[in-house]
PDB file with SEQRES, HELIX, SHEET and CRYST1 records, atoms N, CA, C and O in Angstrom:
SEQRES   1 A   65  UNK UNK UNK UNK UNK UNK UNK UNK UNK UNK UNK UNK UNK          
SEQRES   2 A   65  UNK UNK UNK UNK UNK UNK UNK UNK UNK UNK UNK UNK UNK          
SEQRES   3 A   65  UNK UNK UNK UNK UNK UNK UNK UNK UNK UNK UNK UNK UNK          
SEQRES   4 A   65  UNK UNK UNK UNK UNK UNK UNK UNK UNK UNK UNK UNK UNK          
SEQRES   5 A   65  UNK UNK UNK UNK UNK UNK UNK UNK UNK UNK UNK UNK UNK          
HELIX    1 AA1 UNK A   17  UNK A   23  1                                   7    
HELIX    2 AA2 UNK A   42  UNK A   47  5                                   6    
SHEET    1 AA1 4 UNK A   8  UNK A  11  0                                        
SHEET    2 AA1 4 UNK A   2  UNK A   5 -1                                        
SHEET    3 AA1 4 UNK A  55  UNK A  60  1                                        
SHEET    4 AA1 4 UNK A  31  UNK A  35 -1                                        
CRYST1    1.000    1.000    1.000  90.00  90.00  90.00 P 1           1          
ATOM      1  N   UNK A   1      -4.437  10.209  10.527  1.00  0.00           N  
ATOM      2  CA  UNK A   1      -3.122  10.593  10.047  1.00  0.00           C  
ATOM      3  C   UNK A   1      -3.168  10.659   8.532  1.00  0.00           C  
ATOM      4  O   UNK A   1      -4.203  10.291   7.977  1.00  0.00           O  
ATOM      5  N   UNK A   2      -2.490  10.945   8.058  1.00  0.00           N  
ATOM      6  CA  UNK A   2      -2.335  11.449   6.615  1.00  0.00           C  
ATOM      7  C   UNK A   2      -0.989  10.896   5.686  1.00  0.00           C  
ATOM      8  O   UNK A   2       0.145  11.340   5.867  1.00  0.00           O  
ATOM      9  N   UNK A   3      -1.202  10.232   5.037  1.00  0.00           N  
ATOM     10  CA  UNK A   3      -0.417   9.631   4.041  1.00  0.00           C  
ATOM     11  C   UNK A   3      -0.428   9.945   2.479  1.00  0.00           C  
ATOM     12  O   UNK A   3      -1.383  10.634   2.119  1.00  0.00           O  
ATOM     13  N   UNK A   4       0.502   9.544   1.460  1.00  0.00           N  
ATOM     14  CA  UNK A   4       0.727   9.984   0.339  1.00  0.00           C  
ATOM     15  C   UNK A   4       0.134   8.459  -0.625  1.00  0.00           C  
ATOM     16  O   UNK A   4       1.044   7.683  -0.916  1.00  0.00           O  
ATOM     17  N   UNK A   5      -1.003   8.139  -0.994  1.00  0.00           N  
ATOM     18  CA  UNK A   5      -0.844   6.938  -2.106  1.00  0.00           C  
ATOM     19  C   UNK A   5      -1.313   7.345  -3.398  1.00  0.00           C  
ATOM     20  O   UNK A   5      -2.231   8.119  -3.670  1.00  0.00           O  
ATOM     21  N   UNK A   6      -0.279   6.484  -4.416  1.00  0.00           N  
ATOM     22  CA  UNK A   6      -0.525   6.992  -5.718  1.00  0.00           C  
ATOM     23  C   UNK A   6      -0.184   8.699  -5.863  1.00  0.00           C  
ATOM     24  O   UNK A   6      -0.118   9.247  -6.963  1.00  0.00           O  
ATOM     25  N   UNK A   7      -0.014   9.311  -4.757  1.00  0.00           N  
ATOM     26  CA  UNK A   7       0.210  10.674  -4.919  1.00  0.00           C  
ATOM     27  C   UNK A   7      -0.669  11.837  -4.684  1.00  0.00           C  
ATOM     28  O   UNK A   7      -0.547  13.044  -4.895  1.00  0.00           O  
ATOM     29  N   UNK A   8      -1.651  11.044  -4.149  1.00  0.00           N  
ATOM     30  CA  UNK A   8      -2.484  11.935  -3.640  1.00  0.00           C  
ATOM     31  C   UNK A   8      -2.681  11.615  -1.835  1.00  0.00           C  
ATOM     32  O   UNK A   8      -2.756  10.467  -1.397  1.00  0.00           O  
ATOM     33  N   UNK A   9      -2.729  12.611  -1.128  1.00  0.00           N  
ATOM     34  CA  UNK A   9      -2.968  12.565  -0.092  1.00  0.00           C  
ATOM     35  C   UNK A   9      -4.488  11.867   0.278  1.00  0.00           C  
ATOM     36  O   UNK A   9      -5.517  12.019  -0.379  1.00  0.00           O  
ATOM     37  N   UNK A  10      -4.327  11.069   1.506  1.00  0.00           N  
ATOM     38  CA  UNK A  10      -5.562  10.360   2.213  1.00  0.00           C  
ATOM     39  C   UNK A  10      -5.174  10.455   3.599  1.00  0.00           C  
ATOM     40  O   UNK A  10      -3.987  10.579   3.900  1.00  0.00           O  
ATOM     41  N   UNK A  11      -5.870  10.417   4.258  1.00  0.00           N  
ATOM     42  CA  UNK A  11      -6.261  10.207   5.680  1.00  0.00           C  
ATOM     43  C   UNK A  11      -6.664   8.872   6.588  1.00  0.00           C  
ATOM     44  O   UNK A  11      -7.859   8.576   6.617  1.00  0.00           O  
ATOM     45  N   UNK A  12      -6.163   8.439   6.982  1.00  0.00           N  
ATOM     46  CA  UNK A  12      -6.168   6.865   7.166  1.00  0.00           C  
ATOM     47  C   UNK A  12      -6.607   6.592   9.052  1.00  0.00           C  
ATOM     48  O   UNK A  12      -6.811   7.525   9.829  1.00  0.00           O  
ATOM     49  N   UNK A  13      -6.649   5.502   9.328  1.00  0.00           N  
ATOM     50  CA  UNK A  13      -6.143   5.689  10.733  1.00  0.00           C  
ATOM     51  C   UNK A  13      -5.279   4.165  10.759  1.00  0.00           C  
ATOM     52  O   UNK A  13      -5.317   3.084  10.172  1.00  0.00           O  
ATOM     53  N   UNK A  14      -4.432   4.892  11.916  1.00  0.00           N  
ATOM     54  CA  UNK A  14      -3.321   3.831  12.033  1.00  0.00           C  
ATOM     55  C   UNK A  14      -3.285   2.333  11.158  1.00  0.00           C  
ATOM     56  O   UNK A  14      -4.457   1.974  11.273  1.00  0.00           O  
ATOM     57  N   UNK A  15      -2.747   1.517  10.540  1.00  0.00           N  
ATOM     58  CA  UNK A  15      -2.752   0.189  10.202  1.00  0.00           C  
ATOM     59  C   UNK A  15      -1.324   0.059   9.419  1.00  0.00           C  
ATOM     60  O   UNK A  15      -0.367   0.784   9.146  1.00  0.00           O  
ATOM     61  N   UNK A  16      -1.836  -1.586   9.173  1.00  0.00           N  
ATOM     62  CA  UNK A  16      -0.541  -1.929   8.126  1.00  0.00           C  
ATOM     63  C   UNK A  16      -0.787  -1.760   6.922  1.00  0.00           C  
ATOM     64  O   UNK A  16      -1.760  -1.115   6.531  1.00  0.00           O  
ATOM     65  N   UNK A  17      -0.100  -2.211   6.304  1.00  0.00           N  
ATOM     66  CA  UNK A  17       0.439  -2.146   4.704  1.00  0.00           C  
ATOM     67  C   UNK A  17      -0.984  -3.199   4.485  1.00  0.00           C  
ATOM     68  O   UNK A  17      -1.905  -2.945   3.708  1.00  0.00           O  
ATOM     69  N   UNK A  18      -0.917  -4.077   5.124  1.00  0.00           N  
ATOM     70  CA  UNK A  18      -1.681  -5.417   4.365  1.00  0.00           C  
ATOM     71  C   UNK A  18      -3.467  -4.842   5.297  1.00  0.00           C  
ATOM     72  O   UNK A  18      -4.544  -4.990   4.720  1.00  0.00           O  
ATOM     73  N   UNK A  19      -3.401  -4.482   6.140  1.00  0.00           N  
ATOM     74  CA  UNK A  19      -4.823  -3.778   6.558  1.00  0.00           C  
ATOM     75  C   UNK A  19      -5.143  -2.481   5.379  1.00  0.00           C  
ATOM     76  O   UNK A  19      -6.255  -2.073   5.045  1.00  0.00           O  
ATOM     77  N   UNK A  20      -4.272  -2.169   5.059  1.00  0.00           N  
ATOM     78  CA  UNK A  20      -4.840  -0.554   4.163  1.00  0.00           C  
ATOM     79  C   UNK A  20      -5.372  -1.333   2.868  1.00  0.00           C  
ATOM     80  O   UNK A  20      -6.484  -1.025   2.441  1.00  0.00           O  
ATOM     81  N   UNK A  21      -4.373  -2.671   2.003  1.00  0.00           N  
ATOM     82  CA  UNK A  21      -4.816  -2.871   1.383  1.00  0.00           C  
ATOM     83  C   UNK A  21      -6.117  -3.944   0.778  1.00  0.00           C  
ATOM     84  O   UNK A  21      -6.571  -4.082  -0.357  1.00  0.00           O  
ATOM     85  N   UNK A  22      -6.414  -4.516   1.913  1.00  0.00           N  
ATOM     86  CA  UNK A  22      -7.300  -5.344   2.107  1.00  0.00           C  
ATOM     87  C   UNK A  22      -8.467  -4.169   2.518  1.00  0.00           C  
ATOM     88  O   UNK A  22      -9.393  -4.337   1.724  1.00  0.00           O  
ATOM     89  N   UNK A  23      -8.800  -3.011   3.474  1.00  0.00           N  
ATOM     90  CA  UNK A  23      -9.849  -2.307   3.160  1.00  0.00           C  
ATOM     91  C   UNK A  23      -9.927  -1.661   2.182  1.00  0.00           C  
ATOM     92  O   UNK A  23     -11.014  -1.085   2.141  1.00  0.00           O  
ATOM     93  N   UNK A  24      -8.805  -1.295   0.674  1.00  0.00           N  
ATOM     94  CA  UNK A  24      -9.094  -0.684  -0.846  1.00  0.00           C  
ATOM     95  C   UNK A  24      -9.545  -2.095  -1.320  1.00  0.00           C  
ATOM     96  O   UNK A  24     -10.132  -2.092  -2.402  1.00  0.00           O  
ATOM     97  N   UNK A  25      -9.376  -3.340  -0.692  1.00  0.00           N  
ATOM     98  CA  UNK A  25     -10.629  -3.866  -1.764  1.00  0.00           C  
ATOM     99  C   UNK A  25      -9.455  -4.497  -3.112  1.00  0.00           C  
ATOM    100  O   UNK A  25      -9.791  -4.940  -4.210  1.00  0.00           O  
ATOM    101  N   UNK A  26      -8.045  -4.343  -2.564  1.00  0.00           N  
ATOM    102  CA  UNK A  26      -7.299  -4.516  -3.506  1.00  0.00           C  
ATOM    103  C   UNK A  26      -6.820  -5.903  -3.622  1.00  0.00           C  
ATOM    104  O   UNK A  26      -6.174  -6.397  -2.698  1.00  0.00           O  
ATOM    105  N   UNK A  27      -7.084  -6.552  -4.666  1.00  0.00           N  
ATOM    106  CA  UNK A  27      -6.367  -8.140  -5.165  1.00  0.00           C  
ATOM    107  C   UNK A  27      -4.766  -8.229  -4.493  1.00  0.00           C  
ATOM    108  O   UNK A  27      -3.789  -7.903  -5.167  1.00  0.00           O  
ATOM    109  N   UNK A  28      -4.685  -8.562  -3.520  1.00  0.00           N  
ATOM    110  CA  UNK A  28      -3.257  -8.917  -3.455  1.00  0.00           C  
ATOM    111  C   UNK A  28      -2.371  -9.545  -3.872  1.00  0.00           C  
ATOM    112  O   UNK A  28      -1.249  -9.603  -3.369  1.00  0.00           O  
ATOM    113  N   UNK A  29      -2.936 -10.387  -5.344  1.00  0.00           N  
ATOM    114  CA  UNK A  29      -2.040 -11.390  -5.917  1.00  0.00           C  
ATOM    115  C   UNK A  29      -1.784 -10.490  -7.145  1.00  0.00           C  
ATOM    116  O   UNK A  29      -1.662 -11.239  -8.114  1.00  0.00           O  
ATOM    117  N   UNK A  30      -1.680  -9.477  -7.435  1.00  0.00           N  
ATOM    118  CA  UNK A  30      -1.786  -8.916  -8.606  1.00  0.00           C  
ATOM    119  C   UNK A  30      -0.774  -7.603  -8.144  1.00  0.00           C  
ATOM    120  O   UNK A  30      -0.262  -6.915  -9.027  1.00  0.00           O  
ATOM    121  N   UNK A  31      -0.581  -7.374  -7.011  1.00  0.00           N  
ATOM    122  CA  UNK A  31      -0.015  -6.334  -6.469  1.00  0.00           C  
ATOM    123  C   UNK A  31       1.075  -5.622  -6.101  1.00  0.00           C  
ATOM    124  O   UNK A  31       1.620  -6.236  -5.184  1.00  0.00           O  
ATOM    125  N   UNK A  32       1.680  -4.596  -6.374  1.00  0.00           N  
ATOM    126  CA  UNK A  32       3.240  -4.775  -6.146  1.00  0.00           C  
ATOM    127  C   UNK A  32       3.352  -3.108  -5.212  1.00  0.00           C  
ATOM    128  O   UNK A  32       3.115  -2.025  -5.748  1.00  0.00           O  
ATOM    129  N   UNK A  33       3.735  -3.278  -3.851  1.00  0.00           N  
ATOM    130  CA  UNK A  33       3.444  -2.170  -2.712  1.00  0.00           C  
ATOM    131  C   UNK A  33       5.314  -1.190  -2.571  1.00  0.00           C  
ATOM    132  O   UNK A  33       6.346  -1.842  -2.411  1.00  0.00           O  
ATOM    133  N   UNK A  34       5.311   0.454  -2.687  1.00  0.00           N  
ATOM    134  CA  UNK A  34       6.454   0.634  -2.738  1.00  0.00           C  
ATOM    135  C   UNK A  34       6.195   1.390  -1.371  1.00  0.00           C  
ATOM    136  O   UNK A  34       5.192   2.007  -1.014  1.00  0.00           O  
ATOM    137  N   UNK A  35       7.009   1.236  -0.922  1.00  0.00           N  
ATOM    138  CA  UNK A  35       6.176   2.166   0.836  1.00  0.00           C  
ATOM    139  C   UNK A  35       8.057   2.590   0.507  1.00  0.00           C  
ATOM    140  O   UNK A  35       8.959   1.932  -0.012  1.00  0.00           O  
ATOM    141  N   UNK A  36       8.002   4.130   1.166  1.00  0.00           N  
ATOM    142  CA  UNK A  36       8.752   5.303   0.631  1.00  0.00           C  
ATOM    143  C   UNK A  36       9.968   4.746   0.293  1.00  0.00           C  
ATOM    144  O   UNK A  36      10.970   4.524   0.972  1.00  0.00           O  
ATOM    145  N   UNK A  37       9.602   4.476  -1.373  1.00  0.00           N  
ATOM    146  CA  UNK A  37      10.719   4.190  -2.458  1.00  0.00           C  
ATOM    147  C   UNK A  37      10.861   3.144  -2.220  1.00  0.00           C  
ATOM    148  O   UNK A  37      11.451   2.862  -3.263  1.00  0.00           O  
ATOM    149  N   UNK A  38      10.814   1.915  -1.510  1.00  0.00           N  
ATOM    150  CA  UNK A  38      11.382   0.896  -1.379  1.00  0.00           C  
ATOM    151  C   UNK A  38      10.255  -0.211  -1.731  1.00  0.00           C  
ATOM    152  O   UNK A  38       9.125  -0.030  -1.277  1.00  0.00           O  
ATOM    153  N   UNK A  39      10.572  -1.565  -2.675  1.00  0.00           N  
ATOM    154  CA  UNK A  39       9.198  -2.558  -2.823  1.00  0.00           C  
ATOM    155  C   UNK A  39       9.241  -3.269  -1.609  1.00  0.00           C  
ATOM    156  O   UNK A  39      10.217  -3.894  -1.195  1.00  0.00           O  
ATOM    157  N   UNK A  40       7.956  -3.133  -0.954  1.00  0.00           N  
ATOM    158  CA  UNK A  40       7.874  -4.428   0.314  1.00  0.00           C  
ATOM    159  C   UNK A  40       6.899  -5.526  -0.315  1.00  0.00           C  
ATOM    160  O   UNK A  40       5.817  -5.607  -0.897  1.00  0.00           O  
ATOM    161  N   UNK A  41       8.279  -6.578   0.309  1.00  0.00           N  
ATOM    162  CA  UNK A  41       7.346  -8.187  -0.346  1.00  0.00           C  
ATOM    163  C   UNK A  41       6.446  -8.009   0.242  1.00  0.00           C  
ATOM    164  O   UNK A  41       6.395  -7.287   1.238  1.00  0.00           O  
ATOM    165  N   UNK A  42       5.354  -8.750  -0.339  1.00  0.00           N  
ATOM    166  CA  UNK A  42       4.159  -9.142   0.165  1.00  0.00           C  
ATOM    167  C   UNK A  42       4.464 -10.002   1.405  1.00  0.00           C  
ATOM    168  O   UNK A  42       3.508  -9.737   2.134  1.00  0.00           O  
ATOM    169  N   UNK A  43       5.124 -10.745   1.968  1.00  0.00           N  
ATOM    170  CA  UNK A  43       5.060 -11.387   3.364  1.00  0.00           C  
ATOM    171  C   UNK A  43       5.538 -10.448   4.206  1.00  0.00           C  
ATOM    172  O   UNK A  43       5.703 -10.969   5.310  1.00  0.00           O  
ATOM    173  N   UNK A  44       5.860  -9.223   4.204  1.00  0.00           N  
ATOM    174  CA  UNK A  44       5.461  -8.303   5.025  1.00  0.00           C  
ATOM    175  C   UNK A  44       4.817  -7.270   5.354  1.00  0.00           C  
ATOM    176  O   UNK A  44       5.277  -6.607   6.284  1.00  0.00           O  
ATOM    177  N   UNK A  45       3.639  -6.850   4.733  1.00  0.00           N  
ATOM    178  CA  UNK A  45       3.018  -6.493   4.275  1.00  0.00           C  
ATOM    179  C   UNK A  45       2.425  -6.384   5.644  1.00  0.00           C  
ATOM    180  O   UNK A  45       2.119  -5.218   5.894  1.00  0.00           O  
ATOM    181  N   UNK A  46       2.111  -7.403   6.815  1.00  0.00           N  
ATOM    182  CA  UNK A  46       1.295  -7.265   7.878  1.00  0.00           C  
ATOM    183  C   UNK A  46       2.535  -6.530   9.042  1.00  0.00           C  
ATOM    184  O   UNK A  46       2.166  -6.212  10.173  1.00  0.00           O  
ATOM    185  N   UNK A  47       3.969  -6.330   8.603  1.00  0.00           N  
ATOM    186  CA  UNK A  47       4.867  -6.235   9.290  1.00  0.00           C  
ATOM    187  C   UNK A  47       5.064  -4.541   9.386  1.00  0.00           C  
ATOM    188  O   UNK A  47       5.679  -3.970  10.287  1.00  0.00           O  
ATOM    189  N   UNK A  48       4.567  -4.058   8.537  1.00  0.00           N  
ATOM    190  CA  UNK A  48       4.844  -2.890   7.967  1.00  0.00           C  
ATOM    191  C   UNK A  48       3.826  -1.926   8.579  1.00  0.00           C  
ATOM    192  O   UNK A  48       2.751  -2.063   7.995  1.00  0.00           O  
ATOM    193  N   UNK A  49       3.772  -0.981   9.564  1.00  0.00           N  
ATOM    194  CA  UNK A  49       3.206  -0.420  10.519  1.00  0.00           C  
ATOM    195  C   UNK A  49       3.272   0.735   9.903  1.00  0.00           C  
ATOM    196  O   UNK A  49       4.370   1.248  10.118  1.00  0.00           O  
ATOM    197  N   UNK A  50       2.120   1.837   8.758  1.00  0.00           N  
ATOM    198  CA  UNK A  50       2.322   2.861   8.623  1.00  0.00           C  
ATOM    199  C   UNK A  50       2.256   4.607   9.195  1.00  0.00           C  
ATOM    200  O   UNK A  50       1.206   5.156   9.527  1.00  0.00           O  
ATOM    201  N   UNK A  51       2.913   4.927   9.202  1.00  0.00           N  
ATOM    202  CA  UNK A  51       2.958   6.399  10.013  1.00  0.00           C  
ATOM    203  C   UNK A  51       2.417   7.521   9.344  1.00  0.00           C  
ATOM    204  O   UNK A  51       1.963   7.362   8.211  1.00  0.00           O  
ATOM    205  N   UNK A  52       2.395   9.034  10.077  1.00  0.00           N  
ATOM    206  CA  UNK A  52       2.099   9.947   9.203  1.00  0.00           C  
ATOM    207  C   UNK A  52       3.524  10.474   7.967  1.00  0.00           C  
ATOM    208  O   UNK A  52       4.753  10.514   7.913  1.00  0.00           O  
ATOM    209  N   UNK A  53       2.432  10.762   7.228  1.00  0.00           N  
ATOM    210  CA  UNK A  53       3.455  11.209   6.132  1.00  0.00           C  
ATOM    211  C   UNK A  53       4.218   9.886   5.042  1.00  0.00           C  
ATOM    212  O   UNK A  53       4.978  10.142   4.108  1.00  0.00           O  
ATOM    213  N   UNK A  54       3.883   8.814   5.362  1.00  0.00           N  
ATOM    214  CA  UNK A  54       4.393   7.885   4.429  1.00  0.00           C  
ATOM    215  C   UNK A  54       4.344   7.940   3.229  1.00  0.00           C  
ATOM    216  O   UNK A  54       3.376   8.701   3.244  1.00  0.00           O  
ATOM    217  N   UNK A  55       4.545   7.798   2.114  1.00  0.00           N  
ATOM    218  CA  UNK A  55       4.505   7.185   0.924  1.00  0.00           C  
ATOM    219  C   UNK A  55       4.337   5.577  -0.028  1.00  0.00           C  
ATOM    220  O   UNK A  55       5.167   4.734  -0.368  1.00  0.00           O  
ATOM    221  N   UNK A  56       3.080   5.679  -0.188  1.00  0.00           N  
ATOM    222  CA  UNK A  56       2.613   4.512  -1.093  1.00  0.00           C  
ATOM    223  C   UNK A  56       2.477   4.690  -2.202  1.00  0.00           C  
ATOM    224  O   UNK A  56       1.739   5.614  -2.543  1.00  0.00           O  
ATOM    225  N   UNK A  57       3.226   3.766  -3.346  1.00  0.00           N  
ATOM    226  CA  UNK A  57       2.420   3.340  -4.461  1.00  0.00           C  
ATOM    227  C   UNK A  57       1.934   1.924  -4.411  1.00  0.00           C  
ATOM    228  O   UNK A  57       2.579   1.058  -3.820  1.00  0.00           O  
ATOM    229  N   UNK A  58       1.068   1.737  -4.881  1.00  0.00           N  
ATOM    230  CA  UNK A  58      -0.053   0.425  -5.218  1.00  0.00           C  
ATOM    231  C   UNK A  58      -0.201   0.303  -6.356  1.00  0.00           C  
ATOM    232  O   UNK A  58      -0.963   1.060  -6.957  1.00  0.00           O  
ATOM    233  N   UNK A  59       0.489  -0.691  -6.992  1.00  0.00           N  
ATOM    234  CA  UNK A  59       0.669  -0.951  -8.593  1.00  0.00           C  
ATOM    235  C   UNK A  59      -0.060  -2.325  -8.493  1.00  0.00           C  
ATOM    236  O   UNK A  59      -0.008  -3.215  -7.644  1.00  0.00           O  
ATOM    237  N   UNK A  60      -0.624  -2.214  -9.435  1.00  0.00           N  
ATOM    238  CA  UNK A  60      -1.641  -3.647 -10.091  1.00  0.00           C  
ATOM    239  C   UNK A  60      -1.718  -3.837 -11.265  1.00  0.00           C  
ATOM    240  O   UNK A  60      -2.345  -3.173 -12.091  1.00  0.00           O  
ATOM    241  N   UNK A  61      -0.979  -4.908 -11.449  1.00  0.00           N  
ATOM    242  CA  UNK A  61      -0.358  -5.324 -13.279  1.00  0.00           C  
ATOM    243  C   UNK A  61      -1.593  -6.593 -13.237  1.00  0.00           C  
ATOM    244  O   UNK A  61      -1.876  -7.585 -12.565  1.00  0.00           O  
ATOM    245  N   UNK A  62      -2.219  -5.646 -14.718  1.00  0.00           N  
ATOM    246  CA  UNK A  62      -3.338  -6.635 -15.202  1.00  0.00           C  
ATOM    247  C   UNK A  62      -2.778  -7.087 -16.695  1.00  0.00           C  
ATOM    248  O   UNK A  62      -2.160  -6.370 -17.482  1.00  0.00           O  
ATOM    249  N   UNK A  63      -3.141  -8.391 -16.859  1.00  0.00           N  
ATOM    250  CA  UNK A  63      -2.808  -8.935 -17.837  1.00  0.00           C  
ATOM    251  C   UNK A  63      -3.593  -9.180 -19.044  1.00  0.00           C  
ATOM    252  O   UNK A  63      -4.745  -9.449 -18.703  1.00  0.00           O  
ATOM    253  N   UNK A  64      -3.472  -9.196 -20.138  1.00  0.00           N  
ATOM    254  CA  UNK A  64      -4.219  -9.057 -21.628  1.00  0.00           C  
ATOM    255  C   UNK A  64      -3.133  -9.286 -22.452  1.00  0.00           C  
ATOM    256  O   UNK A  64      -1.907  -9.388 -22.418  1.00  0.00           O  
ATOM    257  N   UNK A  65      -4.665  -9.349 -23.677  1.00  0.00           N  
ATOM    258  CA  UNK A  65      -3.648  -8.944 -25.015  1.00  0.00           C  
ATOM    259  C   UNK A  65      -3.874  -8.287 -25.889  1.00  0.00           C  
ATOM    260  O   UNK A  65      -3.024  -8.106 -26.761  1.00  0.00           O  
TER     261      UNK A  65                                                      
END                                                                             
């Protein structure tokens, strides 16, 4: 199926929010998930069953100075 993250189209197969981002390999403590327009907390993240055509952003605020 085919989804929107960051804005570019990918091809996925079925999972959650917290399966997609655990196979990108992505820090989840650093992470802030908007699944179409809306922020989902991280404690649902395994709740969140994505379909075709969804919309993700995956924001990861790194810190410096």
């Amino acid at each position: 199926m085919n989804i929107l993250v960051n804005g570019k189209t990918e091809t996925i197969t079925p999972c959650t929010v917290a399966e997609l981002v655990a196979a990108k390999g992505i820090p989840a403590e650093s992470l802030v998930v908007e699944y179409n327009r809306e922020i989902v907390k991280q404690a649902q993240w395994s709740e969140v069953r994505l379909k075709e055509d969804d919309q993700l952003e995956l924001l990861s605020f790194v810190g410096g100075g």
